[in-house]
MDTraj code that builds the backbone (N, CA, C; nanometers):
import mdtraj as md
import numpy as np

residues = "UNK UNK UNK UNK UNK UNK UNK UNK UNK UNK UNK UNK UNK UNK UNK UNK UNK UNK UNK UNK UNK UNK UNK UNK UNK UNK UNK UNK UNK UNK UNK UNK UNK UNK UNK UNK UNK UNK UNK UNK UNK UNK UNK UNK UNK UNK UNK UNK UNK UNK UNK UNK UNK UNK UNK UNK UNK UNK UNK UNK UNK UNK UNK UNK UNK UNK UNK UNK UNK UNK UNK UNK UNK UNK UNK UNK UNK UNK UNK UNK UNK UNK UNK UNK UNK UNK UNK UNK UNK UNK UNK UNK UNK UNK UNK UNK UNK UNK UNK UNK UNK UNK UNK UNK UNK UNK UNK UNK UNK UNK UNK UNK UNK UNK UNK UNK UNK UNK UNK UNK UNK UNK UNK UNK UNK UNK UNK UNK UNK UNK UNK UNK UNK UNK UNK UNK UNK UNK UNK UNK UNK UNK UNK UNK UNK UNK UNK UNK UNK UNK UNK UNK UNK UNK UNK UNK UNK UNK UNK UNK UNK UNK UNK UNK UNK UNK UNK UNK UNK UNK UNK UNK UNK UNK UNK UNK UNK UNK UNK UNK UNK UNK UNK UNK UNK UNK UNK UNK UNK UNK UNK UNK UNK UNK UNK UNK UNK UNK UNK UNK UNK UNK UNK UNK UNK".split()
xyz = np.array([
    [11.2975, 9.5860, 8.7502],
    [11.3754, 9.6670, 8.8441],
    [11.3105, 9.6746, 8.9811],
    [11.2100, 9.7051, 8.9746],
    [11.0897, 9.7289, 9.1122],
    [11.1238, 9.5606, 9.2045],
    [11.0832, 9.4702, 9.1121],
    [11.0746, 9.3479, 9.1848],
    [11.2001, 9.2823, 9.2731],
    [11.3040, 9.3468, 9.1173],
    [11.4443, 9.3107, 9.2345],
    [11.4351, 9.3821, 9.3579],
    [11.4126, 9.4939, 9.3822],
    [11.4408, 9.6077, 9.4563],
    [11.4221, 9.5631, 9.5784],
    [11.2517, 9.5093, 9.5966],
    [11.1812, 9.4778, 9.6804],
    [11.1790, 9.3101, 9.7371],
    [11.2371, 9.2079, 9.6300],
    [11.2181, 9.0553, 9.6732],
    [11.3403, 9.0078, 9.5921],
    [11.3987, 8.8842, 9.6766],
    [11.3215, 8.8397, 9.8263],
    [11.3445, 8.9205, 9.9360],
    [11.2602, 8.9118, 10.0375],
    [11.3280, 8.9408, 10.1366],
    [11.2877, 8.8979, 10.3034],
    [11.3751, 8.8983, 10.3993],
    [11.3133, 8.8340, 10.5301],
    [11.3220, 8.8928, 10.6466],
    [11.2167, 8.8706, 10.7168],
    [11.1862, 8.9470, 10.7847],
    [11.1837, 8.9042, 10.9512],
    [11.2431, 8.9027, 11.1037],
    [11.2463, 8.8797, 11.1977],
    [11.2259, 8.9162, 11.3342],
    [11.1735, 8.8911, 11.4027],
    [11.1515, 8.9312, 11.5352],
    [11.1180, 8.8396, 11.6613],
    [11.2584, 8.8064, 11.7623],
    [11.2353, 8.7387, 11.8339],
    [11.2749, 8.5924, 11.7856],
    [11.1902, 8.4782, 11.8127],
    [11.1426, 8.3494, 11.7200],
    [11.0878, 8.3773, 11.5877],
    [11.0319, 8.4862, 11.5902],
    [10.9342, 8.4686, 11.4623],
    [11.0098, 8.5255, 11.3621],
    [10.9782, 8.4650, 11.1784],
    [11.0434, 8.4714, 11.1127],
    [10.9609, 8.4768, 10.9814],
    [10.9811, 8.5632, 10.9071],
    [10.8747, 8.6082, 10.7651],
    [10.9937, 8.6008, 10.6523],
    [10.9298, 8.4764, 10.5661],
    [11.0478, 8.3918, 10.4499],
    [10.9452, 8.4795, 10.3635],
    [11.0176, 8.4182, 10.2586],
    [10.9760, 8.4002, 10.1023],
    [10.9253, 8.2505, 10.1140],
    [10.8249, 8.2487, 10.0614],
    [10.7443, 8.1387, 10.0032],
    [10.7960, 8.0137, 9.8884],
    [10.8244, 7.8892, 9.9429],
    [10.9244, 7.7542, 9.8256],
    [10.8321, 7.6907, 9.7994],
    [10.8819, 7.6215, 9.6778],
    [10.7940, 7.4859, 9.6257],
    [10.7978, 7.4170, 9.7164],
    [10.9298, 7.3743, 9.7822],
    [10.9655, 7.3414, 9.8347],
    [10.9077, 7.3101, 10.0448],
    [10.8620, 7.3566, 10.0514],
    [10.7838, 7.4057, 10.1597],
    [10.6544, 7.3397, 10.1610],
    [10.6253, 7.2895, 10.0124],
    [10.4493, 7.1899, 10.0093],
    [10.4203, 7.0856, 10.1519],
    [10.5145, 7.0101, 10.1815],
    [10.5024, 6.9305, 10.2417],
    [10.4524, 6.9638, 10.3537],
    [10.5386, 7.0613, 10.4463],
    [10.4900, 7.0986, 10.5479],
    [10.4069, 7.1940, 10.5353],
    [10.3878, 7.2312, 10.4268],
    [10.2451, 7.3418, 10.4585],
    [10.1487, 7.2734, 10.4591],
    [10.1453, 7.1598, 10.3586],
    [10.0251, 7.1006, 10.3612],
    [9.9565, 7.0290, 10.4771],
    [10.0334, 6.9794, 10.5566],
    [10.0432, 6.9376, 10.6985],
    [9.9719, 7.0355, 10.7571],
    [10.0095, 7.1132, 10.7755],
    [9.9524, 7.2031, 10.8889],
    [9.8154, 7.2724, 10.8005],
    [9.8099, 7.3057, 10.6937],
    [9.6541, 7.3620, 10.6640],
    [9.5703, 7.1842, 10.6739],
    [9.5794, 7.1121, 10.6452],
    [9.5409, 7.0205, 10.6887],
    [9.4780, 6.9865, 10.8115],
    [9.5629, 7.0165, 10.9087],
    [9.5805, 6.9688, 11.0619],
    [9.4170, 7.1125, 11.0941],
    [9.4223, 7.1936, 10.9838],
    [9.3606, 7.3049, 11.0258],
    [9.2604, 7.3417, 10.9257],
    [9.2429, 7.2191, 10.8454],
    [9.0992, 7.2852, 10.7477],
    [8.9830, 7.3066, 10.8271],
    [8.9798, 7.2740, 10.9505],
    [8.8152, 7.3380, 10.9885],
    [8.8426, 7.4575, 11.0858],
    [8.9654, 7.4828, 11.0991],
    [8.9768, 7.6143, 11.1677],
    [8.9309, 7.7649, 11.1273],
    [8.9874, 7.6871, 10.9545],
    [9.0375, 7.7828, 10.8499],
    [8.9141, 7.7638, 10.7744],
    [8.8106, 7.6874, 10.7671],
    [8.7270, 7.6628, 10.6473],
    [8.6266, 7.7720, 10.6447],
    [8.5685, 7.8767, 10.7286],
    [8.4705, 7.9724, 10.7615],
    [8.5590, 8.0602, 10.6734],
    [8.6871, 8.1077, 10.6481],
    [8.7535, 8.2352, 10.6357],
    [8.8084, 8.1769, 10.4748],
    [8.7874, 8.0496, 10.4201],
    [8.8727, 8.0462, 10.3219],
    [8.7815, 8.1042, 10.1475],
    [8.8590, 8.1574, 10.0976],
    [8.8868, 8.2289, 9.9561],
    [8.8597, 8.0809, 9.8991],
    [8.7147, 8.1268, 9.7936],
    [8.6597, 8.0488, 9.7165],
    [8.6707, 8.0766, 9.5691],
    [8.6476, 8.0467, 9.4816],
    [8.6046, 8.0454, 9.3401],
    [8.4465, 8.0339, 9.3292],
    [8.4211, 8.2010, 9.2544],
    [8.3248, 8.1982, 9.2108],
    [8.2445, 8.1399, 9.0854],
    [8.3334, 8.1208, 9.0176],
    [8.3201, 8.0024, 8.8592],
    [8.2652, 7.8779, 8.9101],
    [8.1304, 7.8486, 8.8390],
    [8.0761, 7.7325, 8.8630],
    [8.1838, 7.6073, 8.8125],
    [8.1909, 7.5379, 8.9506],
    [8.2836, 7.4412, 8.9384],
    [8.4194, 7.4997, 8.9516],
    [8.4246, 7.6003, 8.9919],
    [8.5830, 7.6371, 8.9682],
    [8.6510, 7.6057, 9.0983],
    [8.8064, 7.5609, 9.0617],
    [8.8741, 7.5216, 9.1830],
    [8.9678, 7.6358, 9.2166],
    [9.0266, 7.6154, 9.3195],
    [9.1487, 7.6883, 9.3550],
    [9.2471, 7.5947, 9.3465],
    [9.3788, 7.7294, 9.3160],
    [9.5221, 7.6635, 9.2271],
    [9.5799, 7.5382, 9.3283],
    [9.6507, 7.4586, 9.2616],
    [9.7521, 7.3918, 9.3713],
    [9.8364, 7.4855, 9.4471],
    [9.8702, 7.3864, 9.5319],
    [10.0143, 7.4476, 9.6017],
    [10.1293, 7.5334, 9.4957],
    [10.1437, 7.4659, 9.4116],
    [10.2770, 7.5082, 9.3097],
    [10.2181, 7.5280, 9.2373],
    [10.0938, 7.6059, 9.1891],
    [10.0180, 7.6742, 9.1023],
    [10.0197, 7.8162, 9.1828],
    [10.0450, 7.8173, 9.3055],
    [9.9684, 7.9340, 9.3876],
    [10.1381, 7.9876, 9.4413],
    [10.1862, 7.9308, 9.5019],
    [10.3203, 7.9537, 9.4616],
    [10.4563, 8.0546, 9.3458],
    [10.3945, 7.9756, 9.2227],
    [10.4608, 8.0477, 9.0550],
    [10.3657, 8.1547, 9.0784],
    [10.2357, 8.1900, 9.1016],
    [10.1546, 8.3089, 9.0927],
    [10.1896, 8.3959, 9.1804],
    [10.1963, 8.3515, 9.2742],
    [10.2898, 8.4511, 9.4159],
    [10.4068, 8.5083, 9.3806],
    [10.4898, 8.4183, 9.3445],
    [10.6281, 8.4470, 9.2760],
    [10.6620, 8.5506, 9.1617],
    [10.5755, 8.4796, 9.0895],
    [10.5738, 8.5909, 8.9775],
    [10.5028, 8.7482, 9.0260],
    [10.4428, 8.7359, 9.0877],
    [10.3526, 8.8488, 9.1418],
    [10.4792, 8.9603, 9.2654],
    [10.5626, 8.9121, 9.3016],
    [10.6788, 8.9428, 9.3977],
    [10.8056, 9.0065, 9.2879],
    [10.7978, 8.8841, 9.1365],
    [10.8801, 8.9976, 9.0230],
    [10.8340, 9.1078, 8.9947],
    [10.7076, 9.0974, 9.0113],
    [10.6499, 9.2212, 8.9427],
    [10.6056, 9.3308, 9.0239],
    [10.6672, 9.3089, 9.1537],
    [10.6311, 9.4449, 9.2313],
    [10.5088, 9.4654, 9.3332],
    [10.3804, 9.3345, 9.2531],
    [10.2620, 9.3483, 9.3044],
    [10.2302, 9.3189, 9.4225],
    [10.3331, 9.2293, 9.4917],
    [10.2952, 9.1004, 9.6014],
    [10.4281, 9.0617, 9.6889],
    [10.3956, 9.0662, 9.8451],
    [10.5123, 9.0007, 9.8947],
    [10.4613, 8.8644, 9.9543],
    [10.5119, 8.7467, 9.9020],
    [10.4580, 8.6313, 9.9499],
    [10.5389, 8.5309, 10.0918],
    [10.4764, 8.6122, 10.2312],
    [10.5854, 8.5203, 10.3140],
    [10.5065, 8.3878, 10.3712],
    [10.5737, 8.3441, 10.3839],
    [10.5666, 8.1975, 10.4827],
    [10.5893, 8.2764, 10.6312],
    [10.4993, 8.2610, 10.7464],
    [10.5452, 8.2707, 10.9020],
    [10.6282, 8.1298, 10.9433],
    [10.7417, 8.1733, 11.0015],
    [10.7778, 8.0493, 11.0611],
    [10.8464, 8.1099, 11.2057],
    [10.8357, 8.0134, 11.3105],
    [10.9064, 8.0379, 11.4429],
    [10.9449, 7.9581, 11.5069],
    [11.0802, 8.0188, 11.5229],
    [11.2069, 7.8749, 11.5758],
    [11.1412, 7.8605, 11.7553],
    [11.1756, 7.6782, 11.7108],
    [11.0973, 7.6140, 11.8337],
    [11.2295, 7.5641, 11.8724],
    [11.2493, 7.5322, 11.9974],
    [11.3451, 7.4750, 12.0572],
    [11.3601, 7.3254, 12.0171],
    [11.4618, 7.2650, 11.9896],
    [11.4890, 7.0948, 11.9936],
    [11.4785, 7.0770, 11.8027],
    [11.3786, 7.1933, 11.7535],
    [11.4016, 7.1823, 11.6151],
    [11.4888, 7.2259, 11.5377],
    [11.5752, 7.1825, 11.4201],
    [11.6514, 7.2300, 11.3900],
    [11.6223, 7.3664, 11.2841],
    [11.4682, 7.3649, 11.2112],
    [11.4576, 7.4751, 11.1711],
    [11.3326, 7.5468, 11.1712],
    [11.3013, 7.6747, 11.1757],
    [11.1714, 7.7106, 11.2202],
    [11.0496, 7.6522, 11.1276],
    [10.9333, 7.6153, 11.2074],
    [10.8312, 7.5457, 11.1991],
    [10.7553, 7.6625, 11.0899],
    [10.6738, 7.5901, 11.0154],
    [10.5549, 7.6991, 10.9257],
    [10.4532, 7.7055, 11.0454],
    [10.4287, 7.7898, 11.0624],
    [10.2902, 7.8179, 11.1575],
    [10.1962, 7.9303, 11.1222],
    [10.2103, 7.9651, 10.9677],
    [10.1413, 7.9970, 10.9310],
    [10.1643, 8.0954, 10.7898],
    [10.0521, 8.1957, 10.6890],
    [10.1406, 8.2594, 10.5730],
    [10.0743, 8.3749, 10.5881],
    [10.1284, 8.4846, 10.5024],
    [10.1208, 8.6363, 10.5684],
    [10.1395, 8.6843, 10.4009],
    [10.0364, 8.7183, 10.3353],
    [10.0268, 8.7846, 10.1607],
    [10.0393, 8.9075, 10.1456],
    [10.1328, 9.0016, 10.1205],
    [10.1180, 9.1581, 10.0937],
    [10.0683, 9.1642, 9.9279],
    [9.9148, 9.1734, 9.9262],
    [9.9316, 9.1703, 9.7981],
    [9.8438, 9.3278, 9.7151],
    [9.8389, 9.3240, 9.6295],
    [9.7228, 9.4430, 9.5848],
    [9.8281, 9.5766, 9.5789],
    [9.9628, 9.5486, 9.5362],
    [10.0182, 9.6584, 9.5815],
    [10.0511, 9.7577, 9.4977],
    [10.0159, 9.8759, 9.4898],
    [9.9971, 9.9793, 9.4079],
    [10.1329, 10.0987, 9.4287],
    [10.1865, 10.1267, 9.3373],
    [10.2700, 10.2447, 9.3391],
    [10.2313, 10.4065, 9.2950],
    [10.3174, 10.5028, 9.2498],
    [10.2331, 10.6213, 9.1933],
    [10.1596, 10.6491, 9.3049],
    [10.0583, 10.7171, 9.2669],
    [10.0065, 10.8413, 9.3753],
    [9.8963, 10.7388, 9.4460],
    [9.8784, 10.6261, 9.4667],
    [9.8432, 10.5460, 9.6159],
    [9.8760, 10.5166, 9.7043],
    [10.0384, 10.4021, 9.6529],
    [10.1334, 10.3831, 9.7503],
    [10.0794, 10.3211, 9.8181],
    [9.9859, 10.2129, 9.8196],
    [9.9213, 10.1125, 9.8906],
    [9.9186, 10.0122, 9.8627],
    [9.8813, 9.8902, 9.9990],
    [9.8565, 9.7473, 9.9532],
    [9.7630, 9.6829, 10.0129],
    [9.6908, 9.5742, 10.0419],
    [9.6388, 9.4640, 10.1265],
    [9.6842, 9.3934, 10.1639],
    [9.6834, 9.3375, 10.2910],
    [9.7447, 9.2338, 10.3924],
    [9.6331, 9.1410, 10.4218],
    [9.6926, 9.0066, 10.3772],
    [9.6151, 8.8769, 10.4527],
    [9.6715, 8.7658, 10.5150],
    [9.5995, 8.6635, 10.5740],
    [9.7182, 8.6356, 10.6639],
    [9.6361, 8.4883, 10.7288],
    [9.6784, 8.3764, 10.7615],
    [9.6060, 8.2895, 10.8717],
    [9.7299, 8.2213, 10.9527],
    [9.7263, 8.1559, 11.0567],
    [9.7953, 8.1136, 11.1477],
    [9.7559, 7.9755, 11.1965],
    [9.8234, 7.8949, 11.2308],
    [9.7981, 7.7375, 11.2979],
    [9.7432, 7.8038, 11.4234],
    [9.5965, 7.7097, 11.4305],
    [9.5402, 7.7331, 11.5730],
    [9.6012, 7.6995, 11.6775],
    [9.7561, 7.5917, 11.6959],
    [9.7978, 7.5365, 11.7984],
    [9.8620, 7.6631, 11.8362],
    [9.8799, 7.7430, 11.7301],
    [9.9520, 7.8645, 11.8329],
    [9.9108, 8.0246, 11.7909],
    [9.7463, 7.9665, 11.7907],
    [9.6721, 8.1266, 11.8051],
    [9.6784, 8.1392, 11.9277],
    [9.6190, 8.2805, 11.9553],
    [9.6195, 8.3647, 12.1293],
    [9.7852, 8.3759, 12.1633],
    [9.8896, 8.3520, 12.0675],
    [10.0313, 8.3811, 12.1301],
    [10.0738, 8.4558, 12.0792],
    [10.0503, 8.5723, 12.0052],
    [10.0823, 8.7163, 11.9379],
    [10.1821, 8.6765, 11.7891],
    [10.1213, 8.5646, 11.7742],
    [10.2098, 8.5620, 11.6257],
    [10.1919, 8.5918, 11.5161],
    [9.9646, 8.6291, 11.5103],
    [9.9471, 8.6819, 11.3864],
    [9.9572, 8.8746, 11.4246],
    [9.9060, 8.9097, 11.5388],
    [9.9880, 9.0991, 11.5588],
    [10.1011, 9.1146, 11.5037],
    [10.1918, 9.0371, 11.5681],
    [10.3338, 9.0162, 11.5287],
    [10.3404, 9.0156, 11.3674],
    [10.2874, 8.9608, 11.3586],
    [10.3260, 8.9316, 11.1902],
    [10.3076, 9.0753, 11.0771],
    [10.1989, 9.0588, 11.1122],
    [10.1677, 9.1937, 11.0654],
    [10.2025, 9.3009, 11.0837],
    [10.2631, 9.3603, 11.1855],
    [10.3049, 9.4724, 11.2114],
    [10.4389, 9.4805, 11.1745],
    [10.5167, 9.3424, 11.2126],
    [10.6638, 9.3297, 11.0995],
    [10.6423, 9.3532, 10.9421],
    [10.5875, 9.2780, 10.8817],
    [10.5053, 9.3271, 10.7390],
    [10.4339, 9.4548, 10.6892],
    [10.3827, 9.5416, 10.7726],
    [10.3274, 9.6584, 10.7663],
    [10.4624, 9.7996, 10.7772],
    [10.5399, 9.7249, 10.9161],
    [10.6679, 9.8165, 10.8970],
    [10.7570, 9.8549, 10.8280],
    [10.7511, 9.7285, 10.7035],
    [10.8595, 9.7146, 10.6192],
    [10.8008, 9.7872, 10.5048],
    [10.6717, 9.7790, 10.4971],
    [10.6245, 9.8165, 10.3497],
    [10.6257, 9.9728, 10.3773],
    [10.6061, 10.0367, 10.5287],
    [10.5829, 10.1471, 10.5177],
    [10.7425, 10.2055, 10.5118],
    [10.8012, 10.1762, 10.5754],
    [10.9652, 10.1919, 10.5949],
    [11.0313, 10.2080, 10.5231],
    [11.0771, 10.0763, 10.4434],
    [11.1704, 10.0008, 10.3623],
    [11.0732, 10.0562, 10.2071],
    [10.9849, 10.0367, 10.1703],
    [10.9336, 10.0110, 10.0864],
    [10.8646, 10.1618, 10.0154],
    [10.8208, 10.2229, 10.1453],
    [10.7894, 10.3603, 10.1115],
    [10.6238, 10.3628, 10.0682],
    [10.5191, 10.2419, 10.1009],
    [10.4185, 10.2957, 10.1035],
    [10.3146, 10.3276, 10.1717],
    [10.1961, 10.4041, 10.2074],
    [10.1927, 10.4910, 10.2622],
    [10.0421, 10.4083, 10.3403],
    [9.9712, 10.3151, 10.2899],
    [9.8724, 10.2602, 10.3236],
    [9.8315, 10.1506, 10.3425],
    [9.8125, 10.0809, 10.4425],
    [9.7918, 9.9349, 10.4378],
    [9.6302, 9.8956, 10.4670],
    [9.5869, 9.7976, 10.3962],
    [9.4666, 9.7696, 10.4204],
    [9.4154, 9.6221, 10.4520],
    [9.3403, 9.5826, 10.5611],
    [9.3334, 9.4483, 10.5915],
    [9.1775, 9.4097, 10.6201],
    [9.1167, 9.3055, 10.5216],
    [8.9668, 9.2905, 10.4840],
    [8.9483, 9.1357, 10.5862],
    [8.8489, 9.1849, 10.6816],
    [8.7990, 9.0895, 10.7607],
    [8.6341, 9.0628, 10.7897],
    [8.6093, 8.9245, 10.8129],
    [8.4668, 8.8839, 10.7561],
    [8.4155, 8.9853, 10.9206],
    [8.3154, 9.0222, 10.9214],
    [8.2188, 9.0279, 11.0793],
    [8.2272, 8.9434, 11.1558],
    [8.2277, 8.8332, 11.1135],
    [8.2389, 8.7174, 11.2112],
    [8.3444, 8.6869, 11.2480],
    [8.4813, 8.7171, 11.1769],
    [8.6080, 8.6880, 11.2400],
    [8.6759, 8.7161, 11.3386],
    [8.6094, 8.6554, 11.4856],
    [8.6738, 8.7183, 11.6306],
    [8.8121, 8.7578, 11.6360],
    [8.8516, 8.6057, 11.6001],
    [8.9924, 8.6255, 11.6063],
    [9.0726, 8.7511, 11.5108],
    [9.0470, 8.7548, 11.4043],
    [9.0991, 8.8765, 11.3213],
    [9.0750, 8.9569, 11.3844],
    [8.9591, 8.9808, 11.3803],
    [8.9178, 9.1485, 11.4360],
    [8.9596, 9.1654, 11.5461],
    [9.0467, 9.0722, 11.6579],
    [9.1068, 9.1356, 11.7343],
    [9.2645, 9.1847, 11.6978],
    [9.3023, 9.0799, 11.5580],
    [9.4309, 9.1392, 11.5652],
    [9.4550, 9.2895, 11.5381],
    [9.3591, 9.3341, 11.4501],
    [9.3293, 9.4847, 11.3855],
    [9.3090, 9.5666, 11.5178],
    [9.2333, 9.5144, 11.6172],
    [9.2148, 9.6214, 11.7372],
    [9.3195, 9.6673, 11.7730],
    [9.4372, 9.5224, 11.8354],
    [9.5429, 9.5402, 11.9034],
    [9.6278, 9.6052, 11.8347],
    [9.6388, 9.6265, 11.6933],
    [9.6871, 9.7104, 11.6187],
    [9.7074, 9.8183, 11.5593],
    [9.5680, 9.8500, 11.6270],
    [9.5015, 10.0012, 11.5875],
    [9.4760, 10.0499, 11.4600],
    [9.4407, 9.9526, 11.3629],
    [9.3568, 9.9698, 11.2606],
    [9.2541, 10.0236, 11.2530],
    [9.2402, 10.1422, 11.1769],
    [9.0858, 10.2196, 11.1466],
    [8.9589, 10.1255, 11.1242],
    [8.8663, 10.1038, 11.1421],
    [8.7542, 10.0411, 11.0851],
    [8.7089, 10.1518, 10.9461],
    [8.7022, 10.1058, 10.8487],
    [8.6620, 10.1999, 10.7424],
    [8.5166, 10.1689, 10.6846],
    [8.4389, 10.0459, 10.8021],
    [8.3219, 10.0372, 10.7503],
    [8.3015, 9.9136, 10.6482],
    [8.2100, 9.8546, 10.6090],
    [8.1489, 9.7592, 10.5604],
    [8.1590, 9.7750, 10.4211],
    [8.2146, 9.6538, 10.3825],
    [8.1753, 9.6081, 10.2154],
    [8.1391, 9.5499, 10.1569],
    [7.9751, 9.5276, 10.1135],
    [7.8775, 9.4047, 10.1176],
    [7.9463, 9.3402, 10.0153],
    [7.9013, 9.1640, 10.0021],
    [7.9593, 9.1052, 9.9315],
    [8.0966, 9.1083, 9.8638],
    [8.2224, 9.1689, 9.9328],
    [8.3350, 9.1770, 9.9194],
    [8.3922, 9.0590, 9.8253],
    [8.4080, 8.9785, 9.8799],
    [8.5205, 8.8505, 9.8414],
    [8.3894, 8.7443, 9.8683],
    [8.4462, 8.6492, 9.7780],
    [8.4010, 8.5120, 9.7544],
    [8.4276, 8.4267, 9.8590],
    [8.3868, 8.3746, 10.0067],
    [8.4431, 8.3160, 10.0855],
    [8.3274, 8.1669, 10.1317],
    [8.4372, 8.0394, 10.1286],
    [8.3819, 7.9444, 10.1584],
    [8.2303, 7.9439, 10.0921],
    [8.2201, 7.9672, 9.9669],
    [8.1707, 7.8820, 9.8275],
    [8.0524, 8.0293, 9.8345],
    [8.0087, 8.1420, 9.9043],
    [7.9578, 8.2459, 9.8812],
    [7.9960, 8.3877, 9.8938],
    [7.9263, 8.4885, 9.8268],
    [7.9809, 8.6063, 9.8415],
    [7.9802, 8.6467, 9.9268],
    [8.0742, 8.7105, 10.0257],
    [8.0561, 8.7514, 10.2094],
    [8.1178, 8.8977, 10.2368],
    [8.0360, 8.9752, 10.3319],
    [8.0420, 9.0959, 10.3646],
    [8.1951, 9.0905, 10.4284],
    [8.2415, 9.2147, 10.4165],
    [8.3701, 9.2312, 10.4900],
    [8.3959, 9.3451, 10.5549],
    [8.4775, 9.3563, 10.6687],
    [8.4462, 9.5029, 10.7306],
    [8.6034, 9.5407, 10.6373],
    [8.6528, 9.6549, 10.6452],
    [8.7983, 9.7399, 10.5260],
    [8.8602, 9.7971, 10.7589],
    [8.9375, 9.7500, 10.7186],
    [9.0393, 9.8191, 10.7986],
    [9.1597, 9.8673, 10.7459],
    [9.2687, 10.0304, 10.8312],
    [9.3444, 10.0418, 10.7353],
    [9.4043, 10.1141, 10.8202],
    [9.5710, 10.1208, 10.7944],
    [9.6511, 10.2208, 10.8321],
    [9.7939, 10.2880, 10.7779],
    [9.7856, 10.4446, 10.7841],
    [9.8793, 10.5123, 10.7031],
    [9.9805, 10.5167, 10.7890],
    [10.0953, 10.5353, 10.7026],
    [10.1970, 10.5430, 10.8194],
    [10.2372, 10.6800, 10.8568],
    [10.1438, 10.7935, 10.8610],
    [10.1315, 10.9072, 10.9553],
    [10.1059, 10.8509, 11.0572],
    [10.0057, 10.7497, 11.1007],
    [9.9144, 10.6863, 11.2239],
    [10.0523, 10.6245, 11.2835],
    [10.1771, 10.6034, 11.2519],
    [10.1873, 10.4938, 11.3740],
    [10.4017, 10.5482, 11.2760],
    [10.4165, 10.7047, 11.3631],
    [10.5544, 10.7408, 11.3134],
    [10.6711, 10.6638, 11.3562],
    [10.5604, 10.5984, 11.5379],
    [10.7215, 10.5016, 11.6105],
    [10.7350, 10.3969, 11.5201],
    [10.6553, 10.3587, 11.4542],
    [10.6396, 10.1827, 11.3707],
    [10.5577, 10.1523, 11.4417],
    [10.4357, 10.0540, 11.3857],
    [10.3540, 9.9660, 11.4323],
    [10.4196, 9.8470, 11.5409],
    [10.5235, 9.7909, 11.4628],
    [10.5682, 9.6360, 11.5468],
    [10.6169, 9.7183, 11.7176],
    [10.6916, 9.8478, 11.7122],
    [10.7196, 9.8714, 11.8644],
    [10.6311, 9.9134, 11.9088],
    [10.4879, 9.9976, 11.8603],
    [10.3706, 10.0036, 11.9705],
    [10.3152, 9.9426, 11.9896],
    [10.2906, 9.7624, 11.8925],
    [10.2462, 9.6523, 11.9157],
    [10.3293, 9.5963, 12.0696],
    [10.4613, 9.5827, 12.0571],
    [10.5422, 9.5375, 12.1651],
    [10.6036, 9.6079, 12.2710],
    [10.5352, 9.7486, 12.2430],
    [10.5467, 9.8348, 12.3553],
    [10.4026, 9.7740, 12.4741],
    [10.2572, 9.7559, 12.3930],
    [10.1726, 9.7678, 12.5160],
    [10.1399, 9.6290, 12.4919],
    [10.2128, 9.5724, 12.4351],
    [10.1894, 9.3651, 12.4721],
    [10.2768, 9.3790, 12.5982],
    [10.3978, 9.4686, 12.6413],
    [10.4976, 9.4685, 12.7546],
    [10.5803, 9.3167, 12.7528],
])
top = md.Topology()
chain = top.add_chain()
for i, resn in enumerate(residues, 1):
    res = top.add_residue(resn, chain, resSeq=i)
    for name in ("N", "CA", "C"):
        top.add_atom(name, md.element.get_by_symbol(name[0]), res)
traj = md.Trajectory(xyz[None], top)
C-alpha cells in the first residue's frame, strides 16, 4: 500500500527533470558514469567484503525498485531537456533512501552529477525538488545528507541549501575501497516552511 502511494513518481523544474530509474536507461548511464569515473572515483561507495564487488547496473536497479515497493527508497534518474534533443539527457542520479516512517519520519539523500554540467545548479536543484516532495507530498519530517570532508563540491551544495552541519562521523561509509569519515548534514521541514526549492531559487535570483 505505502509503495503504491508513494512510486513512481516525477518530479520537475524548469529543464530539470527527476524520473524513476529503467533497465532501460543502462546505456546511457553507463556512458556518462564512464565519461566520469575519475570525477566520481574519490566519492564512490565501496564493498567492504574482501573481494566484494558492487551490483550491476540491473542488479542495482531491481534493488532500487524493489526498495521504492516497499516504501524504503525513491530511486530518480536527473535528467534535463537540452535543446536540439529529443529527450532529456541523464546528467546525473538522486537516491532517497533510508526511509523511515512511525515516529522518525525520515530519510537520506544521495546524489552525483556529470561534471560537464557541475557549477550550473543542477545538483541544489535536485535536491531541494526531492527534499520538497518528501517533506510535502510525503509527510516526512527529516532529511539527511552524508558528505566526505573533502567533498568541495557537496559541501557547497548543503551550504547553499542551508543544511545543519550535525558534526562528524568517523568511519561512516565504506568509500573508494576504505572506511571514510563523513560530516551528517540535515534538515526538518520546520527549517524551511516556504519549501527549500523556492528559497533555493529565491537567492540563486
Amino acid at each position: 500500500m505505502w509503495g503504491q502511494a508513494i512510486w513512481p513518481v516525477t518530479l520537475e523544474c524548469g529543464d530539470l527533470v527527476l524520473r524513476p530509474i529503467k533497465l532501460r536507461d543502462q546505456a546511457e548511464w553507463t556512458r556518462v558514469r564512464t565519461r566520469n569515473a575519475a570525477w566520481l572515483a574519490p566519492w564512490e561507495a565501496s564493498n567492504p567484503v574482501d573481494q566484494g564487488q558492487l551490483p550491476t547496473f540491473g542488479g542495482m536497479v531491481r534493488v532500487l525498485n524493489r526498495q521504492a515497493r516497499e516504501a524504503s527508497a525513491l530511486p530518480f534518474i536527473i535528467t534535463e531537456r537540452i535543446p536540439g534533443q529529443a529527450k532529456p539527457a541523464i546528467v546525473g542520479q538522486l537516491t532517497v533512501s533510508s526511509i523511515m516512517w512511525g515516529s522518525a519520519m525520515s530519510a537520506t539523500l544521495g546524489y552525483w552529477v556529470d561534471q560537464d554540467r557541475a557549477g550550473r545548479g543542477i545538483a541544489p536543484t535536485a535536491v531541494a525538488m526531492a527534499t520538497d516532495h518528501c517533506f510535502r507530498q510525503l509527510g516526512l519530517h527529516r532529511m539527511e545528507i552524508n558528505i566526505r570532508p573533502e567533498n568541495n563540491a557537496s559541501l557547497r551544495v548543503v551550504e547553499k541549501l542551508g543544511f545543519r552541519d550535525e558534526g562528524l562521523r568517523p568511519r561512516y561509509l565504506h568509500i573508494n575501497g576504505q572506511w571514510a569519515d563523513h560530516r551528517s548534514f540535515a534538515l526538518t521541514t520546520e527549517e524551511v516552511p516556504e519549501g527549500i526549492l523556492a528559497r533555493w531559487l529565491a537567492r540563486r535570483g
